[in-house]
C-alpha positions as CSV (number, residue, x, y, z in Angstrom):
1,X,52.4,136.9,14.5
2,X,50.9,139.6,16.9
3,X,48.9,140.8,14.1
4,X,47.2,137.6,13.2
5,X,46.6,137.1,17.6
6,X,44.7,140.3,17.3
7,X,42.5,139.7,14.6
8,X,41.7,135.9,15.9
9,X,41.1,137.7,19.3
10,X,38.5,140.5,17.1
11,X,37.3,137.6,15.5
12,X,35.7,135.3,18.1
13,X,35.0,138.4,20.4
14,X,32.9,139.6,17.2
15,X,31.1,136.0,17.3
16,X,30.2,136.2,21.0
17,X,28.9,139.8,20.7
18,X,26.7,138.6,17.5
19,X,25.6,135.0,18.7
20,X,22.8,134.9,19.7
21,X,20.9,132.8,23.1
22,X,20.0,129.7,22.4
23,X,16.1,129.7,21.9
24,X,14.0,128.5,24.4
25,X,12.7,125.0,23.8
26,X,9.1,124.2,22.8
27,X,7.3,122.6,26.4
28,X,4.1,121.5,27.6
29,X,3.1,122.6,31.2
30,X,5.4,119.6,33.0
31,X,8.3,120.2,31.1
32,X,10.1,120.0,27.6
33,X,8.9,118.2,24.6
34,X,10.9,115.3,24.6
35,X,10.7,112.5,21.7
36,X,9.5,108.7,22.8
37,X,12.5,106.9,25.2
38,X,11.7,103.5,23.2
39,X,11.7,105.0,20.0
40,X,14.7,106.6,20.4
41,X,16.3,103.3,22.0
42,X,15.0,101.0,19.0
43,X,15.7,103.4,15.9
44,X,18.7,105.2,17.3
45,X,20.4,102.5,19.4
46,X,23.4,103.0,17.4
47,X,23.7,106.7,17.9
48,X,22.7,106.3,21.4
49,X,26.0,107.5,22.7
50,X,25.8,111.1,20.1
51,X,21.9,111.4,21.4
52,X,22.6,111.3,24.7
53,X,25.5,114.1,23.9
54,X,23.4,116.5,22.3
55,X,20.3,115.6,25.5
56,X,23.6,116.5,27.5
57,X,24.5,119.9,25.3
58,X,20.3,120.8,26.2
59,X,20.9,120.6,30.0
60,X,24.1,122.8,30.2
61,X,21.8,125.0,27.9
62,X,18.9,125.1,29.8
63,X,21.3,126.3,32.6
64,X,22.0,128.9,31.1
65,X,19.0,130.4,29.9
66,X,17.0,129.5,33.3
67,X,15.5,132.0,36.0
68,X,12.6,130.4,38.0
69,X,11.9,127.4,39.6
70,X,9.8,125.6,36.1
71,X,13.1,126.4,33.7
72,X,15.2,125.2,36.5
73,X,13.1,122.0,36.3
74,X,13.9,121.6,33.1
75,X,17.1,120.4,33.7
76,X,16.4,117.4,35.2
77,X,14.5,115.9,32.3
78,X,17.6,116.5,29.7
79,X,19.5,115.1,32.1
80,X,17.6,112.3,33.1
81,X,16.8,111.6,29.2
82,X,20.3,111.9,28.9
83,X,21.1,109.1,31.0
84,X,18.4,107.2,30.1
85,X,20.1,107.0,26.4
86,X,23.3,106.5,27.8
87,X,23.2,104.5,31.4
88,X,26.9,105.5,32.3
89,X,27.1,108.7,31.6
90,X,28.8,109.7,34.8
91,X,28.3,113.4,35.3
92,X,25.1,114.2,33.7
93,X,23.7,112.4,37.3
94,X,25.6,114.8,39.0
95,X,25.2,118.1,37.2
96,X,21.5,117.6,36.8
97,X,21.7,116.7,40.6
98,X,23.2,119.9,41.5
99,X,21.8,122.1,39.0
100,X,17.7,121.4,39.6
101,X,17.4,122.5,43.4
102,X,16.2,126.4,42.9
103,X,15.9,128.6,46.1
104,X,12.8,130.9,46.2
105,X,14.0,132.6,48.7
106,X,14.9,132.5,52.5
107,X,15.9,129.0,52.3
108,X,12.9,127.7,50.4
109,X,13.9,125.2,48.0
110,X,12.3,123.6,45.2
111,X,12.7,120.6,42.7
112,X,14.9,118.8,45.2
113,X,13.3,115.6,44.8
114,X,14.1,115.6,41.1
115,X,17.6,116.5,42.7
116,X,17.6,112.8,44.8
117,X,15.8,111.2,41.9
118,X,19.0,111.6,40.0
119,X,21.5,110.7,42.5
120,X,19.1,107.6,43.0
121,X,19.4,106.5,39.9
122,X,23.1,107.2,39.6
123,X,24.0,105.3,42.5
124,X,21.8,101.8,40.8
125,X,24.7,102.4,38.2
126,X,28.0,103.6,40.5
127,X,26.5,101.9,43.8
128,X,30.1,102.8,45.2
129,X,30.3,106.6,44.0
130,X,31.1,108.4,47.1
131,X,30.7,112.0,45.3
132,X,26.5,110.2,44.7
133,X,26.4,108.8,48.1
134,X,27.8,112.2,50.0
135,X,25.2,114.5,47.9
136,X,22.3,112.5,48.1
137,X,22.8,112.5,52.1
138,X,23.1,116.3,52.2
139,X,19.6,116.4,50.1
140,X,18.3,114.0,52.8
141,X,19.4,115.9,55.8
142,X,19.0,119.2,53.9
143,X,16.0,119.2,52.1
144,X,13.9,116.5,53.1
145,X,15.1,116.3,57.2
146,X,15.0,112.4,56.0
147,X,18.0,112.4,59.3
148,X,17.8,108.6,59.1
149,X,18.2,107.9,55.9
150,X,21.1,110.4,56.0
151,X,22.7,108.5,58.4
152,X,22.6,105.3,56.5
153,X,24.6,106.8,53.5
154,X,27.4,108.7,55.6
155,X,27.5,105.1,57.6
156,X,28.3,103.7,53.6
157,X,30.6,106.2,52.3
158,X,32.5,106.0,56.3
159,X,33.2,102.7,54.9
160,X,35.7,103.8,52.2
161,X,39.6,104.2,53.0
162,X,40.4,107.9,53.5
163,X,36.9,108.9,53.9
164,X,37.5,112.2,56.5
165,X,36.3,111.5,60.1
166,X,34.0,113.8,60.3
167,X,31.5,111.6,57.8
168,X,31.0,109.3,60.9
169,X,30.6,112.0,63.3
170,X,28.2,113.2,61.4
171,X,26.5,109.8,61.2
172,X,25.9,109.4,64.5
173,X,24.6,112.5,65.1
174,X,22.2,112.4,62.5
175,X,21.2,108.9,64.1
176,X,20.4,110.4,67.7
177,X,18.9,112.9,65.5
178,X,16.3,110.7,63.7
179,X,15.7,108.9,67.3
180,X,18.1,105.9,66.6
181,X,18.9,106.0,69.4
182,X,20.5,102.0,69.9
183,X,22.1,102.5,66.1
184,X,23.7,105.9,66.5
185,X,25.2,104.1,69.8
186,X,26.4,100.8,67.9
187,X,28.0,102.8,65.1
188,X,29.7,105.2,68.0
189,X,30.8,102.2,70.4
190,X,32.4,100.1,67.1
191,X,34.3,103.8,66.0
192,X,35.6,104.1,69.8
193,X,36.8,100.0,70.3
194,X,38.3,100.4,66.7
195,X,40.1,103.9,67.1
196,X,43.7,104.0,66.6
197,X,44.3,107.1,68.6
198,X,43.6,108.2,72.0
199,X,42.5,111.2,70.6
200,X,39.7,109.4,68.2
201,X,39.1,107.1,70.7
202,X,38.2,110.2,73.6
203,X,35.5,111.9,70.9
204,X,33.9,108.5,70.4
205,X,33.7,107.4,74.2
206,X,32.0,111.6,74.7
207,X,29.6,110.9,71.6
208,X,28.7,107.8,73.2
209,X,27.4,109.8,76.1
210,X,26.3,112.7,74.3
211,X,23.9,110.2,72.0
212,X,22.5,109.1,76.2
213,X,22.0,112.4,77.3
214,X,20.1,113.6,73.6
215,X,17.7,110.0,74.7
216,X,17.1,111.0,78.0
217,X,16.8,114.9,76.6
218,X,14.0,113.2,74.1
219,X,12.2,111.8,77.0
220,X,11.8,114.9,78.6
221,X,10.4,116.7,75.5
222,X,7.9,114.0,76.0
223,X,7.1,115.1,79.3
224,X,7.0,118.4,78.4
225,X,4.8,118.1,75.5
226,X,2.4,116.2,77.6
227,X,2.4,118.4,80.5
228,X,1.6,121.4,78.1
229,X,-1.5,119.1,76.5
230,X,-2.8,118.4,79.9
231,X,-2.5,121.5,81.6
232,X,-2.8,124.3,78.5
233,X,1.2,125.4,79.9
234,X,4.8,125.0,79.9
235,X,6.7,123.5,82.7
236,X,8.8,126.2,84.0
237,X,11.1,123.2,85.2
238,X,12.1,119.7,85.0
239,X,11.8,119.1,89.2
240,X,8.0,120.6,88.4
241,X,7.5,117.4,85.6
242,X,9.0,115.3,88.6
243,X,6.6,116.5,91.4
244,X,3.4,116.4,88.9
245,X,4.3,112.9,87.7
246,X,5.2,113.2,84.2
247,X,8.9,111.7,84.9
248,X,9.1,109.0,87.1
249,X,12.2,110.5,88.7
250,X,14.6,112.9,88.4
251,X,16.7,112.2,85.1
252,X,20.7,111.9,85.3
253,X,23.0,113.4,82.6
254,X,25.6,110.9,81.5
255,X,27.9,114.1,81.0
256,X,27.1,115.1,84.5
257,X,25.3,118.3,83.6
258,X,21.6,119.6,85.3
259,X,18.5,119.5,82.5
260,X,16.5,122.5,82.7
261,X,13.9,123.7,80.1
262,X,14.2,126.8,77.6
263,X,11.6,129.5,77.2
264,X,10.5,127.5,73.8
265,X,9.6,124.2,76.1
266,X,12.6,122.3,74.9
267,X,15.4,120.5,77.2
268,X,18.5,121.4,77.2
269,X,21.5,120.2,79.9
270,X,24.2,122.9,81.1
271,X,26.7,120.4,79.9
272,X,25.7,121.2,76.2
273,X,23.0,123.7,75.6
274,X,23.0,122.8,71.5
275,X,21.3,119.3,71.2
276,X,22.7,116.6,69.2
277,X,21.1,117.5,65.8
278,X,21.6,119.4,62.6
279,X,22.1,122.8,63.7
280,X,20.8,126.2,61.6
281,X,22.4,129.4,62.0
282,X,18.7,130.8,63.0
283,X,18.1,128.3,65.6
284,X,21.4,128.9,67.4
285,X,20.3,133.0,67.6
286,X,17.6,131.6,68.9
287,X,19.1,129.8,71.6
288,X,21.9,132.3,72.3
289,X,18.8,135.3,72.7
290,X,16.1,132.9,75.0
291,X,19.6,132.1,77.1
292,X,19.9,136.5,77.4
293,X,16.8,136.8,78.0
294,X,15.5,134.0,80.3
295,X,18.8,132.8,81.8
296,X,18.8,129.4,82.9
297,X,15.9,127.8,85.6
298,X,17.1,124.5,87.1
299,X,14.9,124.9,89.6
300,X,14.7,126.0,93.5
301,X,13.8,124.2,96.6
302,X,9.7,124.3,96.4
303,X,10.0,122.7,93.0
304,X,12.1,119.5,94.5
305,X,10.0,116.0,94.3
């Protein structure tokens, strides 16, 4: 018995040494030759089931033999042709979706459209698949900084039983974020009058505020960037865009912090420094070096209205 182990084991070790790659399709310059859709659909609508298969075999294949951006691309059309032979065939939406995005390097990503094009067109077949709905919002938010549309699918999946919390934190944010201001606070005054928790009920009642302060925070961006337009210069503090007229008065922080400005011209409260947005890992470097270097300005008596 050991023997015959050992020579099976030889066996298909030899055919993996021997095999050889599978050979690079033949392609035009926007992608792989393909045959006619509604050829295929007329002459082979009985086989459509084995075609989309073997259009399914192509795209795990073309994973393996890609390395750039175009061969990456490639993907997507197998698996979209795929799907196109056989309409509910589940996970060639989301392996296409997942496979297509290439980086280029330093967080420059390509083919991501093809990515949501997918996902797109799975969800018009599994409207309810929370695995389509959850990975076309991180393309959104991702990839496209589409922050609203985000929002609308985490607000959808939220909807499902056992859905984790966090997907309608997330919402909201993304809603302040995208300057929904009235919607982020809806969704975030519904979460907090239907928590079942004190606990749940205390972060929704703090969102609430922190979506008023990001409002007021966006209002004072405005200022700022009109007061640099004008005058060729950053305010150096919010009492200055008080005094010179570009806020009417001097705004209030529902979390009872003081708004000051950073040494990029944004605003910023001491009650939070991180706005309520999508946060990178380079942006909050940023933040934590202007903070060493500049320290905080909230102003001193000659700026005062």
């Amino acid at each position: 018995m050991l023997i015959r182990i050992v020579v099976l084991a030889l066996a298909v070790c030899s055919v993996g040494l021997l095999a050889e790659k599978p050979g690079k399709p033949l392609r035009t310059k926007d992608g792989p030759v393909l045959p006619r859709r509604e050829l295929l659909q007329i002459l082979g609508a009985a086989q459509s089931p084995l075609l989309a298969d073997f259009y399914w075999i192509q795209a795990i294949q073309q994973v393996g033999r890609a390395n750039t951006d175009t061969e990456y691309r490639d993907v997507f059309f197998y698996a979209d042709f795929a799907t196109d032979l056989d309409p509910k065939f589940r996970y060639v939406y989301e392996f296409g979706a997942i496979a297509t995005p290439f980086n280029l390097g330093r967080e420059q990503w390509v083919n991501t459209d093809l990515s949501s094009r997918l996902l797109v067109k799975g969800l018009a077949q599994f409207p309810d698949d929370r695995r389509f709905l959850f990975q076309l919002a991180y393309n959104k938010m991702t990839y496209e900084r589409d922050y609203q549309g985000a929002a609308e699918l985490l607000t959808r999946l939220s909807r499902f039983p056992d859905i984790p919390r966090y997907v309608a934190h997330l919402a909201t944010r993304l809603y302040a974020q995208a300057g929904s201001f009235d919607t982020g606070l809806q969704m975030a005054e519904m979460l907090r009058d239907s928590a079942e928790d004190d606990e749940s009920r205390a972060f929704y009642e703090h969102r609430i505020k922190e979506i008023l302060r990001e409002r007021v925070l966006t209002q004072i961006d405005d200022a700022i960037s009109a007061f640099q337009r004008d005058r060729g210069e950053l305010p150096k503090t919010v009492p200055a865009l008080v005094r010179s007229g570009y806020l009417r008065a001097m705004p209030e922080d529902p979390l009872e912090g003081q708004f000051f400005i950073d040494r990029r011209g944004r605003a910023r409260s001491t009650s939070g420094l991180y706005r309520l947005e999508m946060y990178e890992d380079a942006k909050k470097k940023e933040l934590q070096e202007d903070l060493a270097a500049g320290g905080i300005q909230l102003g001193d008596p000659g700026d005062a209205p």
